[in-house]
N, C-alpha and C positions, 0 to 999 in steps of 0.2 A: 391889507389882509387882517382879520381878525385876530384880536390876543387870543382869543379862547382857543385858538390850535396849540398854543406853548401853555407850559407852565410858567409864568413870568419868573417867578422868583429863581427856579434852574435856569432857565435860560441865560437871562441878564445877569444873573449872578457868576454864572460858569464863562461868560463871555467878559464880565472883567474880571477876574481871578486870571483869566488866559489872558486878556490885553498886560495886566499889569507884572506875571513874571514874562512875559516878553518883550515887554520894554528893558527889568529891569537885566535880564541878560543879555540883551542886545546892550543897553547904555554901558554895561560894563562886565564884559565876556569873560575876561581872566579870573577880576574876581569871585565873580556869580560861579565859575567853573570850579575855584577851590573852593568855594563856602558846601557848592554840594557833595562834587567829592567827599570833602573829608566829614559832611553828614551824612550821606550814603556809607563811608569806613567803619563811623561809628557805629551804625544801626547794625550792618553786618557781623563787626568785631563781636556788640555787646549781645545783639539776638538773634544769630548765627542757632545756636542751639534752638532756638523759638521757631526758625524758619523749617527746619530738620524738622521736630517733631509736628510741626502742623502738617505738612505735606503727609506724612506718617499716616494721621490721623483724615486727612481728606480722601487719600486713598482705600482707609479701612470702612470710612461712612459708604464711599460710593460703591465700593464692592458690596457691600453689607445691604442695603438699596438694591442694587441690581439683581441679588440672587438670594435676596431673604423673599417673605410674602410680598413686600412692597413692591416688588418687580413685576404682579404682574396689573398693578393700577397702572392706568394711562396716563399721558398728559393732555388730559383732555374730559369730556363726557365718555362714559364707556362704550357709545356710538359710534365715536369718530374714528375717522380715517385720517394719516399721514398727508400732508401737505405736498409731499413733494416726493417722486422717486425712490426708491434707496442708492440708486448709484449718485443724483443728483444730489441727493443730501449728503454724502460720504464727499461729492467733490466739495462741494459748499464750505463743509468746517473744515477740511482739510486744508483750502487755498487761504483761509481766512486766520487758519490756527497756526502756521507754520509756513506758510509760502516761502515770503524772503527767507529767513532765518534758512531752510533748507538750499537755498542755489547758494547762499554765501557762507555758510560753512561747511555744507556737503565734502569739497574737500579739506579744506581751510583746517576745522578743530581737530579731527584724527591726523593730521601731520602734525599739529601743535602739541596735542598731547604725544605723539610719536618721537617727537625730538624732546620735548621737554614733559615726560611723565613725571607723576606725583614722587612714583616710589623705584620704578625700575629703572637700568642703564639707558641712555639715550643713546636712539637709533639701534637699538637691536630689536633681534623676534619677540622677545620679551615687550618689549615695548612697544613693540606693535600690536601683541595682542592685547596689552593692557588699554591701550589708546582706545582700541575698538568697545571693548567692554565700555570706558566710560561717556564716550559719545554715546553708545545706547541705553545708558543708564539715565544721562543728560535731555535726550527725547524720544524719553520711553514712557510707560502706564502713570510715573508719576507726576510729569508734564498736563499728559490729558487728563489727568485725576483734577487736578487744578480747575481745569477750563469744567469739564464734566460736573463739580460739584457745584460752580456758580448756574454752570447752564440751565442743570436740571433742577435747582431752586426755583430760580424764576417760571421756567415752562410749568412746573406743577402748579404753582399760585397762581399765574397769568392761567394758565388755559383749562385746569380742574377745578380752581376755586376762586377764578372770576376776576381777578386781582390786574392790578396796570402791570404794565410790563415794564415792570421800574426795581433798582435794586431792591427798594425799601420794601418792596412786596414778600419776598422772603424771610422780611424780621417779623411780620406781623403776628404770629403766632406768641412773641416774646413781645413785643410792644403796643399792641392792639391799635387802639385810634390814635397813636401817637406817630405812627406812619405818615399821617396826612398833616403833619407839623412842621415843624422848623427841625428839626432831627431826621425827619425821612427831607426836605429837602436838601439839609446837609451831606444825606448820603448819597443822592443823584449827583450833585454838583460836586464831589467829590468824585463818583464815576464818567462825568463829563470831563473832566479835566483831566485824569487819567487817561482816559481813551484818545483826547485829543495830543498830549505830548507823546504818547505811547505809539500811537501811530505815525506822528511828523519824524520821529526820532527814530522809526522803521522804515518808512519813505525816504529818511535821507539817506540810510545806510544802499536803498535798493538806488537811489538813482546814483549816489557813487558809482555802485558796481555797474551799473548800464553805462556811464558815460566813460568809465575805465575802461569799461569790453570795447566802447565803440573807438576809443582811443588807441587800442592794441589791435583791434584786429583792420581799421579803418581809416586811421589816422588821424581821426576829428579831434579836436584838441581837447583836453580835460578843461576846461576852463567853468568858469561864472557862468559865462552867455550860454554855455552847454548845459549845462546842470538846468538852470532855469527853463529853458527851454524844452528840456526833458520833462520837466516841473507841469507844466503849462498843455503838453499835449496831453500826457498820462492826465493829468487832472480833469482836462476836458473830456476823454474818453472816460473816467468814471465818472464826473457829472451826467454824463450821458446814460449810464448805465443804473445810476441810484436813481435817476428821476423811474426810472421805467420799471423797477420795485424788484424786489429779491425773486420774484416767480418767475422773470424772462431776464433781466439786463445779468443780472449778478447770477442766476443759475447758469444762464448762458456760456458766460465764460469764465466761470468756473468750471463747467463740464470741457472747454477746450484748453484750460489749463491744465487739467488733470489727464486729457490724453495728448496734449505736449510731454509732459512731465516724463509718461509713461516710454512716449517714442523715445525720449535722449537716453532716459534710463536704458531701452533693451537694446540700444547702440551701442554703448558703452560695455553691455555685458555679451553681448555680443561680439562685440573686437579689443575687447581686454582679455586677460588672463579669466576665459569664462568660470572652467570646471574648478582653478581657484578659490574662486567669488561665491559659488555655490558651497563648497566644502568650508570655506569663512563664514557664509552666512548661517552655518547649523553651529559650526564652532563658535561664532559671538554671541548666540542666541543662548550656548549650554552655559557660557561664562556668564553670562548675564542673569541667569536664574540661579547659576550660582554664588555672585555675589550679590542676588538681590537684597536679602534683608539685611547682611552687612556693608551694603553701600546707600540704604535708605538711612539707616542708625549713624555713619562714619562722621564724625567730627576731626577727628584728628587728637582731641582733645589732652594723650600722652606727650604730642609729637606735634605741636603747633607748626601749621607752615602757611606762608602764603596762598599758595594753589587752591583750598580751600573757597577763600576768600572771594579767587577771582574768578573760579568754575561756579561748583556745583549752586554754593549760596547765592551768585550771580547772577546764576540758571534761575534758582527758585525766587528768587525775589523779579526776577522778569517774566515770569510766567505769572505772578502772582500781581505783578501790575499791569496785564494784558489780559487776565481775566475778563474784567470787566465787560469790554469789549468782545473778547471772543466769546464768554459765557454766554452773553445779550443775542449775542449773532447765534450762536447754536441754539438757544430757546426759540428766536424768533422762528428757522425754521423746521421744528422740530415738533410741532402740533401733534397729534395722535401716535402719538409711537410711546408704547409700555417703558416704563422706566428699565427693565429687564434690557427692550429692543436699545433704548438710548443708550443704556453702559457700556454695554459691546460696541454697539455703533462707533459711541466716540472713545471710549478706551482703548478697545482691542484694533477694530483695523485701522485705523490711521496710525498707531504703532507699528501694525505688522511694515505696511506699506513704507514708515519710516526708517526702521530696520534694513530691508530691501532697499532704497534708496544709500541709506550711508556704507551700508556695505558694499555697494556696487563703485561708489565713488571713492570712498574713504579706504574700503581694502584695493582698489588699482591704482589711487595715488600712490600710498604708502609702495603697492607691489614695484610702480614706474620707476620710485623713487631710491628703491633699492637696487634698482637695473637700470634698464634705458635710459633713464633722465641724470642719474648715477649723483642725487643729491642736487639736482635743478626744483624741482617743485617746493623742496622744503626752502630753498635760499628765497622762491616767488613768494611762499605764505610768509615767511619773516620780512620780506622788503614791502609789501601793500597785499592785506588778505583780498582787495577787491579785484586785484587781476589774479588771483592762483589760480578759480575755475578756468580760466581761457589759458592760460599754461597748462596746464595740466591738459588739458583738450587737444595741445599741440601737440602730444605722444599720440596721437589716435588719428585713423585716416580720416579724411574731409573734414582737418581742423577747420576750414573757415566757415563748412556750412552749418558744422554744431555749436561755432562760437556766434555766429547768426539766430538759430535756433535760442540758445541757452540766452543773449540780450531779450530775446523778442518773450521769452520765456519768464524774465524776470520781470520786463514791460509789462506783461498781464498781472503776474502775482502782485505788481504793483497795483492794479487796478484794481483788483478784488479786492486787496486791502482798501485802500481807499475807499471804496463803494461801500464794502460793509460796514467797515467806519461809521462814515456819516451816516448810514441808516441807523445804526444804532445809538449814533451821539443823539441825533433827528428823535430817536422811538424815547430814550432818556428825559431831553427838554422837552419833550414834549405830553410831559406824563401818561407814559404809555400807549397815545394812539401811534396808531399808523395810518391814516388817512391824510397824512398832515401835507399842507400846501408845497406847491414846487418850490417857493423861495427859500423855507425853511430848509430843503435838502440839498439846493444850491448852495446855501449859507455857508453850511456844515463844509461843504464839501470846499470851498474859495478859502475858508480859513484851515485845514488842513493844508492844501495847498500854499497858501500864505506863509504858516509857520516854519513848513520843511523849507522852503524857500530861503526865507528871513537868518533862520540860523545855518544855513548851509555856507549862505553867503560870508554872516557878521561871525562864523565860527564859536557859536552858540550851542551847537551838538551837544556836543559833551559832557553841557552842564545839564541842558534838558533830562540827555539820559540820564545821569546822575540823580534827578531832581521825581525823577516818575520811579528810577530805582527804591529811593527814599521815601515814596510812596505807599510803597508794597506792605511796609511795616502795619500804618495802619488799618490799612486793608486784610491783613492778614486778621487782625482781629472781626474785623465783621466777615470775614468765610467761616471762621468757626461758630461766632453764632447764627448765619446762615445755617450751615452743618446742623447746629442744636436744631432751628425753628425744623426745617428740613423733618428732620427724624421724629419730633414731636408731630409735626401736623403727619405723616405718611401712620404712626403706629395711632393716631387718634381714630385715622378714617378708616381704618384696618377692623379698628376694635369697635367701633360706631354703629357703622354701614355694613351688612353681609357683601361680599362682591358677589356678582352672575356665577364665576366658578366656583364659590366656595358653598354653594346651596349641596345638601345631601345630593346623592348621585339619584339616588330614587324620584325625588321630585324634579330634579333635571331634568330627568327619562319620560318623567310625567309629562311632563308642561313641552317637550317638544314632542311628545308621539301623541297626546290627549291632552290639548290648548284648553283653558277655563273656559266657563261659560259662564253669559253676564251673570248670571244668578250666586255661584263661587264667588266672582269679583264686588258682587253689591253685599255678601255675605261679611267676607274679608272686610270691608268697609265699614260697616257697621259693628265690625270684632275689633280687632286689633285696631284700625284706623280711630274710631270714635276714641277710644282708649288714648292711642300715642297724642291725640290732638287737647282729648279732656288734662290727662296728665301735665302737658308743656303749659296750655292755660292756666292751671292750678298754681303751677310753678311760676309761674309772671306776678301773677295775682296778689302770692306769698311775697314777690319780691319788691312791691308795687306799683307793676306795672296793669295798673287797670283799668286802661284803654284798651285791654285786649278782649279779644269776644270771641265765641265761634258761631258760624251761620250754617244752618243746616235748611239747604234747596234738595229736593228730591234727592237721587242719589249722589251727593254732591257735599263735601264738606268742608268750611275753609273757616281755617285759623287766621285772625287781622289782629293785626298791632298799628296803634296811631292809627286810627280811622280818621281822626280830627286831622291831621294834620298834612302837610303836599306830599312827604315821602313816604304812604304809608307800608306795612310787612304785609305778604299776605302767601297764604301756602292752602294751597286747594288740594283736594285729594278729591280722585272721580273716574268712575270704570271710562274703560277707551278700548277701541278694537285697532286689528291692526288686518288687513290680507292673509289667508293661510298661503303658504308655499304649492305650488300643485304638485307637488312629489309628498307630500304627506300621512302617514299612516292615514290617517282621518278620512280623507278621501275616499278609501277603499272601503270605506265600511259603510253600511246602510244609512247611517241617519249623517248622510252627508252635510257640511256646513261650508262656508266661505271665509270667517271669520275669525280671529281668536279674542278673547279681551284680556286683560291686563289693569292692575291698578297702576294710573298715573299721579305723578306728585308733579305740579305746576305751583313756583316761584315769582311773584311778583309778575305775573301777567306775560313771564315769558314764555316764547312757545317751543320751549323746548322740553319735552316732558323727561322725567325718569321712572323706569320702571321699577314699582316698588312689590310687584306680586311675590306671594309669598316671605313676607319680612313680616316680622314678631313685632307687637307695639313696640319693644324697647326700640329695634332696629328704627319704626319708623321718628320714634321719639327723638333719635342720636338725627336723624336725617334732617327734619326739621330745625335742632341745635344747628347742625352744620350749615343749614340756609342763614338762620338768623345770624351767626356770626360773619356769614360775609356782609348782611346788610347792615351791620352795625359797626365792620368796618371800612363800611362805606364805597362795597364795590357795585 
């Protein structure tokens, strides 16, 4: 197979950076185990406050984005359409952004924090409601703020302004042609290596608990050969499902994961303490907007404690090094959807939906566990967190068929993960196509498999996790200038380019009740068009770029840069019609027409036009800036 589908230098480079920390934590598990630990303690210890306020700060960009003017740009051409569903895409990020993490602490953390809270009595009402508060605090708005603000970097660059679908595409605003360098490869292979310990070291958590569940409810023995084996189907099943690409294998069950999900959930709240459950979920919901902004800001910093430590900075530093991944996997399918539709999408409901799940589990544990089970569940999350969901299942009728359900349930979530994975490790090394050959997504997908395997076995976990923890740190710095390029390129093209909605209402009302005629259009063209085209030329010419020309063919005008040379620039401006609608004012009037026309702006020979009617030379002038900067940064 041809190199030209990889980036070589991501590729090879991120596949020995991965051969060689796992060699060197397999060859020496204990030590490699405390070297990360106690550099994961440090980072946390020393930029503990660093992680606080950036999440702060991700959370205020992306709300700010979502519901200032920038919300209502697309990611995309202002033509496009969504790629995918809404409900499919809501399943999609959701099984990819939280799958595991939700079956294996769904009950697990709110009995944890239940018995051992930060600040109130263990095992009382107190501490019960405290618990629930900080589970929701832990994967609520500022979790998906995380994942939302790498995602919606990349999808604007990749699919509004032409860019690979690669981290390094979101710096470019701040580093220009230094993206296609040895600094933007350091940033992929950075993101490759990330996403690959980040997911083996989620995969090994998920087939614990599948081989735990199968052990308790079935007797199969926890052993090696099990775990492995578990390893080796799931992996096949996602192989299966990454070849066949996110639009069928990875939508597919994703959408069956998500109405598993839904069925155990309405069992649950259906033969637990329902009306309970309901009166808890409005009461977590009021505590949690009430300690919102003093448990976004909480350090502890009077009152130094552990808990800290091992929660929330935890949280934030693992959210923070799963980004990558999940950011890459929500851009990818996240094509035509308004920055506005994307906030909400991935902010608000996969929280709401989150909420709804940990309250359903986490307020009928805790309820079991103050009654029926009378202090059983909480003994099962202290002795192995990866059997307390299937304990916990035993208080509820047809324990064996929901502990059936809930393995088969975590088997998928496995697989989603996995699949997404390697399609994005895959879209990564391979400098942003997607087209890229089978072996490549096979690759991806054998070395996932590989690695969770490898340290499952040699008892390598630990460190890994530890080692992707200590990750996040530097990562945390390029989100925020993500965050910068972000906010800079959305308020350039704001202030640049007029949008469709932002035209006076009068000429809105115009141009769809009384469409131009060519004569308007060729008018326009020779007004303001000549102008924006003459002005940018001047402007090269001044700068020395005087290889540039303009050629003027009948109604037709185009600005060329490098004519000499193979890659040249080239922006044409030139009347175009389009079908009138038959429901149109126009229609009804006597001088009936068929047509409308429109000034079109065509790019480098692509056919894809934008509509420039009605734009002021400055607008068409910024619009041109904005082509030549992408061809100059090389997309």
């Amino acid at each position: 197979m041809s190199a030209s589908h990889i980036n070589p230098r991501v590729f090879w480079g991120a596949s020995a950076i991965i051969a060689a920390l796992l060699i060197t934590t397999l060859a020496m598990p204990g030590s490699a185990d405390q070297a990360f630990k106690a550099a994961q303690a440090w980072a946390i210890d020393t930029f503990g406050w660093f992680y606080i306020a950036s999440v702060a700060v991700f959370l205020v960009v992306v709300l700010s984005l979502g519901f200032g003017p920038a919300g209502r740009l697309k990611l995309g051409p202002d033509d496009s359409e969504p790629d995918f569903p809404y409900v499919s895409w809501l399943a999609m990020l959701f099984a990819a952004g939280m799958g595991i993490g939700l079956m294996y602490f769904a009950v697990a953390e709110p009995i944890q924090h239940y018995i051992s809270p930060p600040e109130a009595e263990s095992g009382t009402i107190t501490a019960a409601r405290e618990a629930m508060a900080i589970t929701f605090h832990h994967y609520g708005v500022h979790a998906w703020a995380i994942y939302a603000l790498v995602g919606l970097s990349l999808a604007y660059f990749t699919y509004r302004k032409d860019l690979p679908l690669t981290l390094r595409s979101g710096l470019s605003p701040l580093l220009g042609k230094r993206i296609n360098g040895p600094l933007g490869d350091a940033i992929d292979i950075f993101a490759v290596c990330g996403t690959v310990f980040g997911v083996s070291t989620s995969l090994g958590f998920g087939v614990s608990q599948m081989t735990a569940g199968l052990a308790y409810e079935y007797a199969v023995p926890d052993s090696t050969v099990t775990k492995i084996a578990v390893i080796v189907i799931v992996m096949g099943a996602a192989t299966l499902s990454v070849l066949s690409g996110a639009d069928r294998g990875i939508r597919r069950l994703s959408e069956l994961n998500l109405a598993m999900a839904v069925l155990l959930m309405l069992f649950v709240l259906a033969l637990g303490p329902t009306l309970f459950l309901l009166r808890a979920l409005v009461q977590n919901f009021g505590l949690y907007l009430d300690h919102f902004v003093l448990r976004t800001f909480t350090l502890y910093a009077y009152e130094p404690r552990a808990w800290m430590a091992d929660w929330t900075l935890f949280y934030w530093a693992w959210w923070i090094a799963w980004s990558p991944f999940v950011g890459m996997f929500i851009a990818r399918i996240s094509r035509g959807r308004t920055i506005r539709e994307f906030v909400i999408g991935v902010l608000f409901v996969p929280t709401a939906f989150t909420f709804l799940w940990m309250t359903v589990f986490g307020n009928t544990a805790i309820s079991l566990d103050l009654g029926t089970a009378a202090g059983g569940i909480a003994q099962a999350v202290q002795a192995d967190l990866s059997t307390a969901l299937f304990k916990f299942l035993e208080y509820l009728p047809g324990a064996s068929v929901t502990a059936t359900l809930a393995i088969a349930l975590v088997g998928i979530f496995f697989v989603t993960s996995a699949d997404s994975g390697a399609l994005v490790i895959d879209t990564l090394a391979s400098g942003g196509r997607e087209d890229t050959p089978r072996w490549q997504r096979i690759y991806w997908c054998v070395l996932l498999g590989v690695t969770a395997a490898l340290l499952l076995v040699m008892g390598g976990l630990g460190a890994l996790q530890a080692a992707t923890l200590l990750a996040a740190l530097p990562f945390c710095f390029i989100m925020l200038l993500l965050a910068v390029g972000l906010v800079r390129q959305t308020n350039a093209d704001l202030a640049g380019v007029a949008l469709p909605d932002e035209a006076p209402m009068a000429e809105r009302l115009k141009r769809l009740l009384v469409p131009a005629r060519r004569g308007e259009i060729v008018r326009q063209l020779a007004g303001n068009g000549d102008a924006a085209l003459r002005s940018v030329h001047e402007a090269l010419q001044k700068e020395g770029w005087a290889d540039s020309t303009i050629e003027v063919q009948d109604d037709q005008r185009t600005l060329i840069l490098g004519a000499q040379s193979e890659r040249a620039f080239t922006y044409r401006l030139t009347p175009r019609s389009r079908p009138l609608a038959a429901y149109t004012a126009l229609e009804a009037s006597e001088e009936r027409r068929s047509k409308a026309w429109f000034l079109a702006a065509e790019t480098n020979g692509n056919a894809r036009y934008r509509d420039l009617t009605g734009f002021t030379a400055e607008q068409i002038a910024a619009d041109v800036l904005t082509q030549l900067e992408r061809w100059r940064l090389g997309a």
